[in-house]
CHARMM internal coordinates of N, CA and C (Angstrom, degrees):
IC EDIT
DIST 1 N 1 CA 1.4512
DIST 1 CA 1 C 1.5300
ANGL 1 N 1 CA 1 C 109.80
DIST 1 C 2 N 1.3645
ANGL 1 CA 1 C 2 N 108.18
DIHE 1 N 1 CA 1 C 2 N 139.27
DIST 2 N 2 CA 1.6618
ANGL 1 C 2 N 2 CA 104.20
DIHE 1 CA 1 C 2 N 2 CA -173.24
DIST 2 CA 2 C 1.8767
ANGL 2 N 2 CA 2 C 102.37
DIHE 1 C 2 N 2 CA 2 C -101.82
DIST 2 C 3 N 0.8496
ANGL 2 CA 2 C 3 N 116.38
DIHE 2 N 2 CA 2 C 3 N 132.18
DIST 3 N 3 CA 1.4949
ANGL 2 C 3 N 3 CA 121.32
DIHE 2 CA 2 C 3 N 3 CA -158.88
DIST 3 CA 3 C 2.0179
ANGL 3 N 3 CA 3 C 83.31
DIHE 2 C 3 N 3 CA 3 C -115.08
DIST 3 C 4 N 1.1826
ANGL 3 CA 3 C 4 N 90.53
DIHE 3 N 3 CA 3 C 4 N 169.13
DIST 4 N 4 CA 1.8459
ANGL 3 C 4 N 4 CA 108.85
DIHE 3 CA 3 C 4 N 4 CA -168.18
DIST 4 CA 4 C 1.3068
ANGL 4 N 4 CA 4 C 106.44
DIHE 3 C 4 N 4 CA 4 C -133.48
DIST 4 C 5 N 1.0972
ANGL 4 CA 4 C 5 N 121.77
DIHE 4 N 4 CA 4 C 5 N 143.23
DIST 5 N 5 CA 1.6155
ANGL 4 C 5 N 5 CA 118.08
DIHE 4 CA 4 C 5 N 5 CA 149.77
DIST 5 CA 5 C 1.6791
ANGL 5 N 5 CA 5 C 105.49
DIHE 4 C 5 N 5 CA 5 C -109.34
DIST 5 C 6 N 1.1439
ANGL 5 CA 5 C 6 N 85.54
DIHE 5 N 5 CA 5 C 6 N 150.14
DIST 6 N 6 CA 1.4780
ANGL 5 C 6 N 6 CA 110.19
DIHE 5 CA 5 C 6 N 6 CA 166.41
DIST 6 CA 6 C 1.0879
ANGL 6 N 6 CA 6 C 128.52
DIHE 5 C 6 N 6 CA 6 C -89.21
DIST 6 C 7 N 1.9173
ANGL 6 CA 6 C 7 N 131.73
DIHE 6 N 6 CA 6 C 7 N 141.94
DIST 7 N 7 CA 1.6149
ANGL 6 C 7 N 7 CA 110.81
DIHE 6 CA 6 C 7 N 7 CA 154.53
DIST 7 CA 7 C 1.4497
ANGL 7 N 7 CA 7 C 93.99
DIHE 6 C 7 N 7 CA 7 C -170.45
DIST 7 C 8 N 1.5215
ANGL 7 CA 7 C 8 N 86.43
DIHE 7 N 7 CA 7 C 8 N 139.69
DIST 8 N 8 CA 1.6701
ANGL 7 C 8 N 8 CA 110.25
DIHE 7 CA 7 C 8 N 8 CA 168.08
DIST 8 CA 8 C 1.2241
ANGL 8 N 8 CA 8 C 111.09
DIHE 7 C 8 N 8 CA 8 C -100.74
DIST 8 C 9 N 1.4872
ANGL 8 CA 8 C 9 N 104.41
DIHE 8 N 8 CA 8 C 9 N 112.89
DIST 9 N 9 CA 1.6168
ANGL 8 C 9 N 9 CA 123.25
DIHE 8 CA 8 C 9 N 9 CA 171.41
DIST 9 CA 9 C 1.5700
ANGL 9 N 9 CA 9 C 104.58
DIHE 8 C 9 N 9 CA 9 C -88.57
DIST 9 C 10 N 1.2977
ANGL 9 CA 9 C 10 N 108.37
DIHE 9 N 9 CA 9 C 10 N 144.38
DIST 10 N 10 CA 1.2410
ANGL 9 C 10 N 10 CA 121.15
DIHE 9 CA 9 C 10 N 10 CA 163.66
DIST 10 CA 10 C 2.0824
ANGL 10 N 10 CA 10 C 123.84
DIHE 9 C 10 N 10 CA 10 C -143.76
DIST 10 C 11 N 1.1391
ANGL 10 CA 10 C 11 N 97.15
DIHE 10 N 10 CA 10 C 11 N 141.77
DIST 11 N 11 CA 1.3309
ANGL 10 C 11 N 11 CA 122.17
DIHE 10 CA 10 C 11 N 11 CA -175.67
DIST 11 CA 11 C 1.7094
ANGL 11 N 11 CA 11 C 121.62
DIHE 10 C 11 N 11 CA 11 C -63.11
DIST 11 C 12 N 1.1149
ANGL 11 CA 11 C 12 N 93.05
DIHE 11 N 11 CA 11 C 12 N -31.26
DIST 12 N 12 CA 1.7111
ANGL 11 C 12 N 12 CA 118.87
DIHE 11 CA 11 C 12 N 12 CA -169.48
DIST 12 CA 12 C 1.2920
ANGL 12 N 12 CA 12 C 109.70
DIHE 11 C 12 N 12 CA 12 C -28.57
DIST 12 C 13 N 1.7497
ANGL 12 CA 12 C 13 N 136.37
DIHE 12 N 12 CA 12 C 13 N -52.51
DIST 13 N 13 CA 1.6120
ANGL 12 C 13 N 13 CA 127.48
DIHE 12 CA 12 C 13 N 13 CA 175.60
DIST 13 CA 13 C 1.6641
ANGL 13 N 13 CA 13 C 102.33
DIHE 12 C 13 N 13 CA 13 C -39.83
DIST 13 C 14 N 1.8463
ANGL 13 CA 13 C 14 N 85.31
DIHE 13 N 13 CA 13 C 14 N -72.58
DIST 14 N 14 CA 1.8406
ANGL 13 C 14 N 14 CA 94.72
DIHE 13 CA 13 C 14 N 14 CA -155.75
DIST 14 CA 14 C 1.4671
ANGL 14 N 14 CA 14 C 99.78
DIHE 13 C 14 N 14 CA 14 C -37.18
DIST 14 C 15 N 1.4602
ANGL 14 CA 14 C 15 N 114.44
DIHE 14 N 14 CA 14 C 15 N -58.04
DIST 15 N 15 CA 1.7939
ANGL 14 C 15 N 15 CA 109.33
DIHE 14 CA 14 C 15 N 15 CA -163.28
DIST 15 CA 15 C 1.7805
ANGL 15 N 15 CA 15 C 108.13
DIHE 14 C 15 N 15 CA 15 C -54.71
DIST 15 C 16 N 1.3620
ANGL 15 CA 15 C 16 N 119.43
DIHE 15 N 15 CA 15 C 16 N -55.87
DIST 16 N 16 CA 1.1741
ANGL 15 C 16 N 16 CA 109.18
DIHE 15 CA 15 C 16 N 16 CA 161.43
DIST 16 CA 16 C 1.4797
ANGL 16 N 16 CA 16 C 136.03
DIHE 15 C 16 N 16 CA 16 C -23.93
DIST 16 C 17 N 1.7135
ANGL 16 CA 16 C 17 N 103.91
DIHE 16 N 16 CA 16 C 17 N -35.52
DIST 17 N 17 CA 1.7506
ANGL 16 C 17 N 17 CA 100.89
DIHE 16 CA 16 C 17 N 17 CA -174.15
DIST 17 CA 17 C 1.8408
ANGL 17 N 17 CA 17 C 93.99
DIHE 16 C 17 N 17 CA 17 C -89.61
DIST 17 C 18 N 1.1137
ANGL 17 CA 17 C 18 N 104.95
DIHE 17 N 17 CA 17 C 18 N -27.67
DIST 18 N 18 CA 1.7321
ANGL 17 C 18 N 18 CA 93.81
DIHE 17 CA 17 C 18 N 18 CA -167.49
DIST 18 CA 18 C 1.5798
ANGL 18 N 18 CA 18 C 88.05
DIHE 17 C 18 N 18 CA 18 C -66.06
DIST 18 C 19 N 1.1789
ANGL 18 CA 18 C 19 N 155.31
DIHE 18 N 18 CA 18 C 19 N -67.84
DIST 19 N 19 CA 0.9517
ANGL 18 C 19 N 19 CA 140.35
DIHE 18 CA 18 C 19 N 19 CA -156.24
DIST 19 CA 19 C 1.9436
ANGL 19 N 19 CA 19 C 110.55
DIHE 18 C 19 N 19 CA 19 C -66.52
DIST 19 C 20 N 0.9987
ANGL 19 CA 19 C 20 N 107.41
DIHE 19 N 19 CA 19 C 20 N -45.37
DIST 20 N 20 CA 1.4818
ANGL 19 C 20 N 20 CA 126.70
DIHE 19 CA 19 C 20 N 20 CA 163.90
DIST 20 CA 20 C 1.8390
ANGL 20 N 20 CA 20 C 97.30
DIHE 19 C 20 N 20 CA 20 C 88.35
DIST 20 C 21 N 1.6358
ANGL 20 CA 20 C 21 N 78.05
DIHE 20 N 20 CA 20 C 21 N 67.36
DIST 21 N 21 CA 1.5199
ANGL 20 C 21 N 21 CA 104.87
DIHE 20 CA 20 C 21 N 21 CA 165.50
DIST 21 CA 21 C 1.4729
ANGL 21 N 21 CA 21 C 123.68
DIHE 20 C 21 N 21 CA 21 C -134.74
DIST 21 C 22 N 1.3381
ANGL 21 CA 21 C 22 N 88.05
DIHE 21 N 21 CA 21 C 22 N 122.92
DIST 22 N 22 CA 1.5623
ANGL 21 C 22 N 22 CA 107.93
DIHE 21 CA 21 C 22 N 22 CA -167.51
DIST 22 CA 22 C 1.4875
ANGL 22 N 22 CA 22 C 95.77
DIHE 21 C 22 N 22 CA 22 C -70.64
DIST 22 C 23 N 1.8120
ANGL 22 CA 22 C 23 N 105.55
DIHE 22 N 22 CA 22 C 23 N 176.29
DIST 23 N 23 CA 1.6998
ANGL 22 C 23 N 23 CA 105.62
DIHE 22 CA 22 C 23 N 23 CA -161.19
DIST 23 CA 23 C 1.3591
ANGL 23 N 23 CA 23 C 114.06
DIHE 22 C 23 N 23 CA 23 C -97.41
DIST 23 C 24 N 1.7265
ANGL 23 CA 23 C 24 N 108.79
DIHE 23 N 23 CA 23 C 24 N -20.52
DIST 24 N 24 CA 1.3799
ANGL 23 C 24 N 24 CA 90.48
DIHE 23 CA 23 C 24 N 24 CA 156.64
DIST 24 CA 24 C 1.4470
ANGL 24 N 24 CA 24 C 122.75
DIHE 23 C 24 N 24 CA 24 C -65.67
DIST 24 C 25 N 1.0923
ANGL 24 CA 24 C 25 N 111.33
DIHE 24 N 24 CA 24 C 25 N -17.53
DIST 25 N 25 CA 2.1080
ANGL 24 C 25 N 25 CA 121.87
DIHE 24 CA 24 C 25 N 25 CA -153.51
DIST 25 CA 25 C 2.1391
ANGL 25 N 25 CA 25 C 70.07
DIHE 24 C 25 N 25 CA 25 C -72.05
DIST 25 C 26 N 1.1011
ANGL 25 CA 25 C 26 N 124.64
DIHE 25 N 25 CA 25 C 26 N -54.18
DIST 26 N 26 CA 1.6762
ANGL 25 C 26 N 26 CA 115.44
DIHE 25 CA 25 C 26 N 26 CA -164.25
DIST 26 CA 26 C 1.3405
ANGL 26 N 26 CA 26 C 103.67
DIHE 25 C 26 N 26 CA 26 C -79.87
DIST 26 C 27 N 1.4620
ANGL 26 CA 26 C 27 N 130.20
DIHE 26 N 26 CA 26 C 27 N -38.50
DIST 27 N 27 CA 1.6283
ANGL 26 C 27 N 27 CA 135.38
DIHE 26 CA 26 C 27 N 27 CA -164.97
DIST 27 CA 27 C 1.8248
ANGL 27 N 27 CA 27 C 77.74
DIHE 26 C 27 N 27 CA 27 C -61.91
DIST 27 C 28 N 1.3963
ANGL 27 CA 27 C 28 N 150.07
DIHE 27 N 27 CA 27 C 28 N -27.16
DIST 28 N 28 CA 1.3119
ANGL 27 C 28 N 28 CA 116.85
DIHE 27 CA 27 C 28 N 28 CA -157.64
DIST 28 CA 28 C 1.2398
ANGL 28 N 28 CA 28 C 86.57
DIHE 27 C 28 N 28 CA 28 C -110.53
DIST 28 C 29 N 1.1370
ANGL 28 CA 28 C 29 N 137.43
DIHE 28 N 28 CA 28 C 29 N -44.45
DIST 29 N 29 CA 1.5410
ANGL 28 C 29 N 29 CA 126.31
DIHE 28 CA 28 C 29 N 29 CA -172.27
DIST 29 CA 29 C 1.5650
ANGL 29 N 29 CA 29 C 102.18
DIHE 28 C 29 N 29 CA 29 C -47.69
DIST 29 C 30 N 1.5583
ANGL 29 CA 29 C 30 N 122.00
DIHE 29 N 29 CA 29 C 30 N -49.69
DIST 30 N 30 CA 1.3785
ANGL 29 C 30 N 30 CA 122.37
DIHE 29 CA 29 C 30 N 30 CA -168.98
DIST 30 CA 30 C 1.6338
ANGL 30 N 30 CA 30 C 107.64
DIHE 29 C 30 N 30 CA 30 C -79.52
DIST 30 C 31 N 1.4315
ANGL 30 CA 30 C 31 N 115.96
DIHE 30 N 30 CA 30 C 31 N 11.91
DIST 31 N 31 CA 1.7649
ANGL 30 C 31 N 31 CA 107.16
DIHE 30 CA 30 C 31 N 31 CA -168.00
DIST 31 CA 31 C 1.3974
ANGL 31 N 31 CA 31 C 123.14
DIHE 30 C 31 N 31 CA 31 C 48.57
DIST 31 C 32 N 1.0836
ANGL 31 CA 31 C 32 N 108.13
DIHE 31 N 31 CA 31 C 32 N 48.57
DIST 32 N 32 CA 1.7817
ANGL 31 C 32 N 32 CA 113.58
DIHE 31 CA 31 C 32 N 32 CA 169.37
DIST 32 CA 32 C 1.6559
ANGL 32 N 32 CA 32 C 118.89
DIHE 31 C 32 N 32 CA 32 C -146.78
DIST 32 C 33 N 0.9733
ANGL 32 CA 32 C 33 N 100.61
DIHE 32 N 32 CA 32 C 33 N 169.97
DIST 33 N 33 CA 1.8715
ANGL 32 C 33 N 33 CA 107.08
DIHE 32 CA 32 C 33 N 33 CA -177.89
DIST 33 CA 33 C 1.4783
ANGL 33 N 33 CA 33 C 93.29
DIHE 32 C 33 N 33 CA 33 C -50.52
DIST 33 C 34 N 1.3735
ANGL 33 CA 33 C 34 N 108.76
DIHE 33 N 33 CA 33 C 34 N 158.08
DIST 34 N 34 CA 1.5722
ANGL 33 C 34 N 34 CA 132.28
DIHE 33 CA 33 C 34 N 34 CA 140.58
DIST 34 CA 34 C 1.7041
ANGL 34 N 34 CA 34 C 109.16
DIHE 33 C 34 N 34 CA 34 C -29.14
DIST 34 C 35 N 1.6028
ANGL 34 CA 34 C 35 N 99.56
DIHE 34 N 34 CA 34 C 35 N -73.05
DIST 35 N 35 CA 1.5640
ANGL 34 C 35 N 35 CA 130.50
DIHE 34 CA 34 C 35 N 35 CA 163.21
DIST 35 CA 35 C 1.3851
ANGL 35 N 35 CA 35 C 111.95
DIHE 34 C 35 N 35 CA 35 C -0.45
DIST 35 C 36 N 1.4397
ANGL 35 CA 35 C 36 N 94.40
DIHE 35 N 35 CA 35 C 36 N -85.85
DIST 36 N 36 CA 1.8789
ANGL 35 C 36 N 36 CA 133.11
DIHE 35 CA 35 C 36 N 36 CA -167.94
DIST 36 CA 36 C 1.8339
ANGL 36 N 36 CA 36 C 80.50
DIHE 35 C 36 N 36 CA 36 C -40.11
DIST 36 C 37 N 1.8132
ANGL 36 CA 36 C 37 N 115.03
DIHE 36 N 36 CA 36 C 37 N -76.32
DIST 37 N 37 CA 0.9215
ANGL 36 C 37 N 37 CA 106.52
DIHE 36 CA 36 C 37 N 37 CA -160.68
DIST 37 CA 37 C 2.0719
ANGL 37 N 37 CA 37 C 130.43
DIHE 36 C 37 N 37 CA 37 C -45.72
DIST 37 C 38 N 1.2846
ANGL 37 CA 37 C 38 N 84.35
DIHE 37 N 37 CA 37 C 38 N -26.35
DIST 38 N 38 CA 1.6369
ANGL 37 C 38 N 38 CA 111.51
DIHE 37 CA 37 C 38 N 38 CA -156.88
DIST 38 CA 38 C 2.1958
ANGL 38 N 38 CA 38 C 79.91
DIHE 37 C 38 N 38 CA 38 C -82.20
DIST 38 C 39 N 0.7293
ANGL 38 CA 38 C 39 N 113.72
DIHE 38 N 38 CA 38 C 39 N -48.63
DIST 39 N 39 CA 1.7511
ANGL 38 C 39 N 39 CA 113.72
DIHE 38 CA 38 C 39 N 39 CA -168.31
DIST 39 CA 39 C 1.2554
ANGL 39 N 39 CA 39 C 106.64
DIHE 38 C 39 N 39 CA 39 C -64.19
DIST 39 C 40 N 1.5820
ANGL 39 CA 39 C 40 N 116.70
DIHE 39 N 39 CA 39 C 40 N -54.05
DIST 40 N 40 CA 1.8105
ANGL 39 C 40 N 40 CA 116.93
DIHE 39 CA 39 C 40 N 40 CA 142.51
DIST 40 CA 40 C 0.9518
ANGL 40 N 40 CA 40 C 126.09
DIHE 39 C 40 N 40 CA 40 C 30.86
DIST 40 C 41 N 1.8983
ANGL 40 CA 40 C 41 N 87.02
DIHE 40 N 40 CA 40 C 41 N -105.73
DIST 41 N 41 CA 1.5330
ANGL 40 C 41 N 41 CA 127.02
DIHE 40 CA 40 C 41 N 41 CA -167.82
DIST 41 CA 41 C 1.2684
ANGL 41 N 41 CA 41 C 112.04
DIHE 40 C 41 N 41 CA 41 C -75.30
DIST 41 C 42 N 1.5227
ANGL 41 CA 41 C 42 N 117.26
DIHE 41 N 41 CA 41 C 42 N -1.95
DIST 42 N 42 CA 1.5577
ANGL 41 C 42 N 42 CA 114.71
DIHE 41 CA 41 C 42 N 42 CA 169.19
DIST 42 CA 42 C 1.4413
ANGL 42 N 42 CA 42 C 111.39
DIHE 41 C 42 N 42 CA 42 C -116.99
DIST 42 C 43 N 1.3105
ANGL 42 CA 42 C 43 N 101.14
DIHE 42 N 42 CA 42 C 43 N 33.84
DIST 43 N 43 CA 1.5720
ANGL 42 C 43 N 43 CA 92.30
DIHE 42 CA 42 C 43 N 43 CA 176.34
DIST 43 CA 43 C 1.7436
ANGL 43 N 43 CA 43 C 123.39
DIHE 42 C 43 N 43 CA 43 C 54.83
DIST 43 C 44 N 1.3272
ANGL 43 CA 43 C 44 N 128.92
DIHE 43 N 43 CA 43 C 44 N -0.24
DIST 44 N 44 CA 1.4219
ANGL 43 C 44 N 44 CA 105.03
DIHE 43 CA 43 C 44 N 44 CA 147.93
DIST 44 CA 44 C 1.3475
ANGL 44 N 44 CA 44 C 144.13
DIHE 43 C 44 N 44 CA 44 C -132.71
DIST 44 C 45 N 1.6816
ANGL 44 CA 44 C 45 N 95.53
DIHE 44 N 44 CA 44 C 45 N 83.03
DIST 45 N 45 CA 1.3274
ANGL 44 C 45 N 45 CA 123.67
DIHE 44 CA 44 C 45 N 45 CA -169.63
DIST 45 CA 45 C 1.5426
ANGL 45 N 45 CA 45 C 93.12
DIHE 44 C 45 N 45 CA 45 C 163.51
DIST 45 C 46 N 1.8791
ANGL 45 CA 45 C 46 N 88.23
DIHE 45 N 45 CA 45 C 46 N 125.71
DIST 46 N 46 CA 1.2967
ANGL 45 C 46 N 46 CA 117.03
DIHE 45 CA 45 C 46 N 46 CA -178.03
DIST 46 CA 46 C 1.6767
ANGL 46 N 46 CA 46 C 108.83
DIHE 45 C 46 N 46 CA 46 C -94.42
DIST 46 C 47 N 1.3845
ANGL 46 CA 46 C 47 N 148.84
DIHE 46 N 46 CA 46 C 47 N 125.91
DIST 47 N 47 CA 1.4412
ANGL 46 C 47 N 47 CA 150.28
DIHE 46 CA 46 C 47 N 47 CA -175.12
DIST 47 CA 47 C 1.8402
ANGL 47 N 47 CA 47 C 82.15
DIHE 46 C 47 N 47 CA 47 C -79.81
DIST 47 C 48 N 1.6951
ANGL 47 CA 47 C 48 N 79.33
DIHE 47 N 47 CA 47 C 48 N 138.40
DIST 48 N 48 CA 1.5455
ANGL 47 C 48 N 48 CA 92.89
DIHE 47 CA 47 C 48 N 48 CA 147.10
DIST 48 CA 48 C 1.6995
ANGL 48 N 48 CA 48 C 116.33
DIHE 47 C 48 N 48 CA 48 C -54.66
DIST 48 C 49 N 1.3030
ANGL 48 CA 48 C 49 N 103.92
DIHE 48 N 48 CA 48 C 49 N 162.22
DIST 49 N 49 CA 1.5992
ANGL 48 C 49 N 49 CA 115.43
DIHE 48 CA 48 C 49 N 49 CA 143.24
DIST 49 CA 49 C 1.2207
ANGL 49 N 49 CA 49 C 119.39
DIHE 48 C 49 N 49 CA 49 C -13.76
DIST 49 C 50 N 1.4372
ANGL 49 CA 49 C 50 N 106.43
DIHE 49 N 49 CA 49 C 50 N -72.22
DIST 50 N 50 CA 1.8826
ANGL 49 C 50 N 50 CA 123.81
DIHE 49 CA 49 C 50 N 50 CA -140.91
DIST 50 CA 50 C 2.1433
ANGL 50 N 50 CA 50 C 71.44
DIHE 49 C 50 N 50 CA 50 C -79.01
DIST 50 C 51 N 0.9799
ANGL 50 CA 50 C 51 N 128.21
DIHE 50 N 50 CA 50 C 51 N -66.38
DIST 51 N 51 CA 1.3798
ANGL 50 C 51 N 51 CA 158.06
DIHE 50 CA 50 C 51 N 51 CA -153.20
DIST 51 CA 51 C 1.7838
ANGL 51 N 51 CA 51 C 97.28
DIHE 50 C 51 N 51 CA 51 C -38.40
DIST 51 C 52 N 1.4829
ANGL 51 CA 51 C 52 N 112.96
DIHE 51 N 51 CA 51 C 52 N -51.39
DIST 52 N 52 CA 1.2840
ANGL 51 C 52 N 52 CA 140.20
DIHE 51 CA 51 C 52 N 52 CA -167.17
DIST 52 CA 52 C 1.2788
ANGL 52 N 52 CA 52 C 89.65
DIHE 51 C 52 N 52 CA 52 C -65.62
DIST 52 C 53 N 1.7228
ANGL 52 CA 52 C 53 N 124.69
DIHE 52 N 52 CA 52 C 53 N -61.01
DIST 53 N 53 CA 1.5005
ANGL 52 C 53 N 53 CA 126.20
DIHE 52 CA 52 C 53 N 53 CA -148.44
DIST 53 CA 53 C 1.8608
ANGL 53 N 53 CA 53 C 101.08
DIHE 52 C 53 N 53 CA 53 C -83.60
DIST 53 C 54 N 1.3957
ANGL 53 CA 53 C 54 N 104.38
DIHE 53 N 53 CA 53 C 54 N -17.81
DIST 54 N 54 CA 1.5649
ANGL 53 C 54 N 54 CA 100.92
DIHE 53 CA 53 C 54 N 54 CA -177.98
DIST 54 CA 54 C 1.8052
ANGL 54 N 54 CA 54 C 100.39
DIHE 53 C 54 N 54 CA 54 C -75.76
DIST 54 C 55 N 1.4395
ANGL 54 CA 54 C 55 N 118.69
DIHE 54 N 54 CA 54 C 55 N -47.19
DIST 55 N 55 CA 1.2297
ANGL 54 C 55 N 55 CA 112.42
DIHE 54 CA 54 C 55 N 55 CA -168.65
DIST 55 CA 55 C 1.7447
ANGL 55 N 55 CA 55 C 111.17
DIHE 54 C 55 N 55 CA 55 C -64.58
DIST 55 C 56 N 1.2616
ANGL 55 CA 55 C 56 N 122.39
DIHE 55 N 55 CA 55 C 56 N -34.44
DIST 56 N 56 CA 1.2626
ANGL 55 C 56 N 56 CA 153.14
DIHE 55 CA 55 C 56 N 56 CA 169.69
DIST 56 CA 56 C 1.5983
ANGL 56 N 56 CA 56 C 95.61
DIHE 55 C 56 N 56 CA 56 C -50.33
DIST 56 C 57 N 1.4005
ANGL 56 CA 56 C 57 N 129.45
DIHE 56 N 56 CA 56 C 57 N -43.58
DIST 57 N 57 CA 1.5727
ANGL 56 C 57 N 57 CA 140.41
DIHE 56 CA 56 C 57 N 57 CA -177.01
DIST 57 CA 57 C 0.9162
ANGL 57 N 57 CA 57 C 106.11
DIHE 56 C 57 N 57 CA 57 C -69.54
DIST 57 C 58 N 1.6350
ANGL 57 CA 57 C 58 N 125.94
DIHE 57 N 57 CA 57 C 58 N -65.81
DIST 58 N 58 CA 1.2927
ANGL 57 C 58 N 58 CA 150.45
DIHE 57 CA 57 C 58 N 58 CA 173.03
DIST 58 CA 58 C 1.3060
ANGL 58 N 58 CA 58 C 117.67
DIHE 57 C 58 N 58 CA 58 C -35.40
DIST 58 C 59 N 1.8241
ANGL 58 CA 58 C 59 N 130.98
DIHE 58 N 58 CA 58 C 59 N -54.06
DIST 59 N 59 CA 1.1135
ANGL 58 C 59 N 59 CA 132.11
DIHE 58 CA 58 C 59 N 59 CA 172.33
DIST 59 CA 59 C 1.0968
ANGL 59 N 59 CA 59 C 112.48
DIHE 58 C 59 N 59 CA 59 C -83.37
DIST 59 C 60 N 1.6573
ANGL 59 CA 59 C 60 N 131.34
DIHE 59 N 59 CA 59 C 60 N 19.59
DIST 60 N 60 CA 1.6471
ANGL 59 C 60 N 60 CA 149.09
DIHE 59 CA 59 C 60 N 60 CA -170.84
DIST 60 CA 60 C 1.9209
ANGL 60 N 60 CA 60 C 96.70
DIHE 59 C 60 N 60 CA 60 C 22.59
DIST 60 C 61 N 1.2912
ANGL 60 CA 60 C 61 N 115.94
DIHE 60 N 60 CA 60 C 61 N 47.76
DIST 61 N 61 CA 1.3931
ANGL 60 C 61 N 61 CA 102.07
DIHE 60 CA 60 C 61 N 61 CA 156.51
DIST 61 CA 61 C 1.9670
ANGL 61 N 61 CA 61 C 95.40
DIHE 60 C 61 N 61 CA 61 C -128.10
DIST 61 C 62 N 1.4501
ANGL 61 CA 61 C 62 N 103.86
DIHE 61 N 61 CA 61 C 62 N 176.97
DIST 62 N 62 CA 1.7908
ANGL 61 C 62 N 62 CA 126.82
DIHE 61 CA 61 C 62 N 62 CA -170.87
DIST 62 CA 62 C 1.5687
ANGL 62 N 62 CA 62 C 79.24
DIHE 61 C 62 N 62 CA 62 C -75.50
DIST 62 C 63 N 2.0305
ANGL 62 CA 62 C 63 N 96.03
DIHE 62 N 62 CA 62 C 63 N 137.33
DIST 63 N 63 CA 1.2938
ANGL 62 C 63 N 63 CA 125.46
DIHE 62 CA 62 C 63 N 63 CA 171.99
DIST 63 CA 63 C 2.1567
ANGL 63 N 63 CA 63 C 110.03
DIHE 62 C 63 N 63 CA 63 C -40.10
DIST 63 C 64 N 1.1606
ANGL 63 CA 63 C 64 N 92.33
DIHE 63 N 63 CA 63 C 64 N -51.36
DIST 64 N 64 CA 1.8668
ANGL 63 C 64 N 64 CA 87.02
DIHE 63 CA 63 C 64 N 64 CA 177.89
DIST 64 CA 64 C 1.6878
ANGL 64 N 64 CA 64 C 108.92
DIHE 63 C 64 N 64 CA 64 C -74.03
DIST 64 C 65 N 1.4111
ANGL 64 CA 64 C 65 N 148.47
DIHE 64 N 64 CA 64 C 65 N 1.41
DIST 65 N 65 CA 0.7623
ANGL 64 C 65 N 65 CA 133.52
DIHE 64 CA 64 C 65 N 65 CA 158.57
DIST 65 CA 65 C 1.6399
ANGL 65 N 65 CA 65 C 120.21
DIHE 64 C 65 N 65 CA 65 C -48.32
DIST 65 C 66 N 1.8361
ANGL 65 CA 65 C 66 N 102.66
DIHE 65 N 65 CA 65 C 66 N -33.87
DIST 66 N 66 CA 0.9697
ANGL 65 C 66 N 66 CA 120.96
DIHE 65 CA 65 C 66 N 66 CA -149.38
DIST 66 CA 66 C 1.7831
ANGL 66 N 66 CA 66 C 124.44
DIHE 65 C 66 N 66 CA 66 C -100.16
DIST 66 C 67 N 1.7630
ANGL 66 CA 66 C 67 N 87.42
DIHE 66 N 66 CA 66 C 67 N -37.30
DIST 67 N 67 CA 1.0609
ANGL 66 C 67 N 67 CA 119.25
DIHE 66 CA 66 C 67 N 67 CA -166.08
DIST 67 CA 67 C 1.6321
ANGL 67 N 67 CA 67 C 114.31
DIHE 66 C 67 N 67 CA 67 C -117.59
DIST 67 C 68 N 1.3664
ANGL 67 CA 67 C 68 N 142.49
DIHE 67 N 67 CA 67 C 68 N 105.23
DIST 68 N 68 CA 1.6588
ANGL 67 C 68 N 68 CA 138.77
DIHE 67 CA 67 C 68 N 68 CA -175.36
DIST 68 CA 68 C 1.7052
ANGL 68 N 68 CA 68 C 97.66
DIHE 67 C 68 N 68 CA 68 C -114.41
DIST 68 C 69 N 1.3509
ANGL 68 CA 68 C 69 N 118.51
DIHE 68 N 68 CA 68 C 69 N 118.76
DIST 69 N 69 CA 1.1855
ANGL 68 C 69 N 69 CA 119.65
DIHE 68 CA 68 C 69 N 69 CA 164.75
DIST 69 CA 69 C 2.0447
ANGL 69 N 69 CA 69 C 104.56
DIHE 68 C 69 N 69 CA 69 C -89.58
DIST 69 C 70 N 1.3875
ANGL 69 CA 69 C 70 N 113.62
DIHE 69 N 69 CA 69 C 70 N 132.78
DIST 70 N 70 CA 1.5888
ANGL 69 C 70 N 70 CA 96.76
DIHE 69 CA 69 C 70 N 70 CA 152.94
DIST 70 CA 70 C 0.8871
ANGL 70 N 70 CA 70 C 119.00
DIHE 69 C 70 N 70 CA 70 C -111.81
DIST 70 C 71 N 1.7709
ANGL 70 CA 70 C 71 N 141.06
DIHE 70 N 70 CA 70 C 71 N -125.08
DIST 71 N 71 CA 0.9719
ANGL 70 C 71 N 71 CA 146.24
DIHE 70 CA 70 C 71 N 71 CA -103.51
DIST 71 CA 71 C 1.4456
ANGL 71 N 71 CA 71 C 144.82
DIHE 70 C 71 N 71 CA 71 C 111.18
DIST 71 C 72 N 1.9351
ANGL 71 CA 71 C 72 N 104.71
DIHE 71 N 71 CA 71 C 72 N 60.22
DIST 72 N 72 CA 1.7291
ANGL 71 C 72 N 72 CA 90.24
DIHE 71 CA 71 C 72 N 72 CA -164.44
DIST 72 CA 72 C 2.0192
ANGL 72 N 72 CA 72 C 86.52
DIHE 71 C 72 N 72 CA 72 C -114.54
DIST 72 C 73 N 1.8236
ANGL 72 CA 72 C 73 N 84.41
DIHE 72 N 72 CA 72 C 73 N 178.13
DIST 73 N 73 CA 1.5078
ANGL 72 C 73 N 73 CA 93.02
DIHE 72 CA 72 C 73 N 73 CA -176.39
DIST 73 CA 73 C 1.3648
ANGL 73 N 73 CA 73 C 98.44
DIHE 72 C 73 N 73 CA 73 C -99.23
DIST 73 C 74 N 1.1220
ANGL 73 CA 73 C 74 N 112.55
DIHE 73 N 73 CA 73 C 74 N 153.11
DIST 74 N 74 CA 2.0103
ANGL 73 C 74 N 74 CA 133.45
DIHE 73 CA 73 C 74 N 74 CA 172.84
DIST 74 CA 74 C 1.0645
ANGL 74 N 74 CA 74 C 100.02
DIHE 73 C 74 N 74 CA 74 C -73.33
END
COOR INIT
IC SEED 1 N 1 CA 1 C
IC BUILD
């Protein structure tokens, strides 16, 4: 059986510094903790859907700028 890993990469620091917005300055635009944002950008904690498209709002660029799901085999 070929088994997969999963992983959601996300962009969220770098875009944050090009704009030179700190994570609360986005945790409030997107309605969430400081936290939420900070757990994110370190990979442990996956955003909902709705969660993805607010931060994606917030840094006013398209959800995959932001967000890369993959997909490799073991």
């Amino acid at each position: 059986m070929n088994e997969k890993s999963q992983q959601l990469t996300n962009r969220i620091a770098v875009l944050r510094a090009e704009r030179k917005m700190t994570q609360k300055e986005l945790a409030e635009k997107a309605d969430v903790s400081r936290q939420t944002i900070l757990s994110i950008e370190n990979k442990k904690y996956s955003p909902s859907l709705v969660l993805a498209f607010k931060i994606a709002k917030a840094l006013n660029v398209d959800i995959n700028m932001v967000f890369q799901y993959k997909e490799e085999s073991n």
